[in-house]
C-alpha positions in Angstrom: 0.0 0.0 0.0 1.3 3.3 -0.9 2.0 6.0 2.2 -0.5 8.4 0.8 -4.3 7.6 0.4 -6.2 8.0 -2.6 -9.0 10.1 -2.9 -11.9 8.8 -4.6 -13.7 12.5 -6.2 -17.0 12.0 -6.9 -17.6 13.0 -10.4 -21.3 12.5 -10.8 -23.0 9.7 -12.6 -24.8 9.3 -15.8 -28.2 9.9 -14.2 -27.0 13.0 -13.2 -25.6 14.4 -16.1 -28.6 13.2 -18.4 -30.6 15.7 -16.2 -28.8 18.5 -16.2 -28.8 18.5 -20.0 -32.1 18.0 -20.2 -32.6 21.4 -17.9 -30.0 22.8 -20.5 -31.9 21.8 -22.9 -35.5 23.0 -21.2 -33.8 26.5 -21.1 -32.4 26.9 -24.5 -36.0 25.9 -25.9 -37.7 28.9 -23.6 -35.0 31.2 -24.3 -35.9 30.1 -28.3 -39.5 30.8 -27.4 -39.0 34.3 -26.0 -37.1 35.4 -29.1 -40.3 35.0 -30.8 -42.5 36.7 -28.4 -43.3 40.1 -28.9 -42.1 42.0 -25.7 -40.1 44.8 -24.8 -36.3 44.8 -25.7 -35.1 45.2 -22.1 -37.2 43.0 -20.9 -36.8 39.9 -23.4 -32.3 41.0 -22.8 -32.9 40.8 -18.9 -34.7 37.8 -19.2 -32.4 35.9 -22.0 -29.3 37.1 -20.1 -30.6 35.6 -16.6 -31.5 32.5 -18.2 -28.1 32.8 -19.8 -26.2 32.8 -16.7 -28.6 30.3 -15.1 -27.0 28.0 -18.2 -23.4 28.4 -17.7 -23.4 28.2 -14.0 -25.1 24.4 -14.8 -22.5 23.7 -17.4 -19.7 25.0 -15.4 -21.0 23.2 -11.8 -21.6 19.9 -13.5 -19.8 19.6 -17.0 -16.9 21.2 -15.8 -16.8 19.4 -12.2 -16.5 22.2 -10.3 -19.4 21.5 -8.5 -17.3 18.6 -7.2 -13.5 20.4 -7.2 -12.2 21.5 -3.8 -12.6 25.1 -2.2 -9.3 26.3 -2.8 -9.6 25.7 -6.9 -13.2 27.6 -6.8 -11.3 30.5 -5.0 -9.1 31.2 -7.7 -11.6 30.6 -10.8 -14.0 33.0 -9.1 -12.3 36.1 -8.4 -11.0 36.0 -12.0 -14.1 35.9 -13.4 -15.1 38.9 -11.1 -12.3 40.6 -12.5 -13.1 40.0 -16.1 -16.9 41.1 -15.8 -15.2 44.1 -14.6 -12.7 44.8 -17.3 -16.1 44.4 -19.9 -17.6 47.1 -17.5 -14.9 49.1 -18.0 -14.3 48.8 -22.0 -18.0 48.7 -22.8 -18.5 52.4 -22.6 -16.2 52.2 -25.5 -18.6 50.8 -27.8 -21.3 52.9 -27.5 -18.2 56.1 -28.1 -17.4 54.4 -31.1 -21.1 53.6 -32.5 -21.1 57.3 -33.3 -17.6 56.9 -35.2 -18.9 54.2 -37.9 -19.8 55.4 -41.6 -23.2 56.8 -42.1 -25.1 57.1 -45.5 -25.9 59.8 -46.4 -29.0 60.7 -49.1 -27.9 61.1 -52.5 -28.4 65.1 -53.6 -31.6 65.2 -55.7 -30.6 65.2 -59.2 -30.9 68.4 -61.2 -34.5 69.3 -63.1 -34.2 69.4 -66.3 -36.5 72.4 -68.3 
């Protein structure tokens, strides 16, 4: 026997798994629906981007493992992705700068009457 026991990491079983794609699935086929469904822009965006975040929390809890990973290796994935939310934060101003910047058409002059 070797001096250091091995750990046996749960990793989740079939059943499992099976489930939470089906949930993924459930979601994407709502968030499908809502596309369709007249409603108010910030609405339908508030609602597609919580349901959004509801999906990759599963896929990254489950698919990923880190639902089953220790404490220490969740403390360093999450404050990175804190700090990358807040560098979009920071350089999304920037887009809406530069959507005044891009090309705009302009009418063509009327053309000249002829006598």
């Amino acid at each position: 026997m070797s001096a250091h026991a091995e750990e046996e990491h749960f990793a989740g079983s079939n059943k499992l798994f099976t489930s939470i794609w089906i949930w993924l699935v459930l979601l994407t086929l709502i968030e499908i629906f809502l596309a369709y469904k007249p409603m108010s822009i910030l609405l339908m965006l508030t609602i597609l981007l919580g349901l959004s975040i509801i999906k990759a929390a599963l896929i990254v809890a489950y698919f990923m493992h880190l639902k089953f990973e220790r404490l220490s290796l969740i403390l360093t994935i999450v404050p990175m992705l804190v700090v990358c939310i807040c560098l979009l934060f920071v350089f999304f101003p920037d887009s809406f700068r530069s959507a005044g910047l891009r090309y705009q058409f302009k009418e063509q002059p009327p053309a000249a009457e002829e006598h």
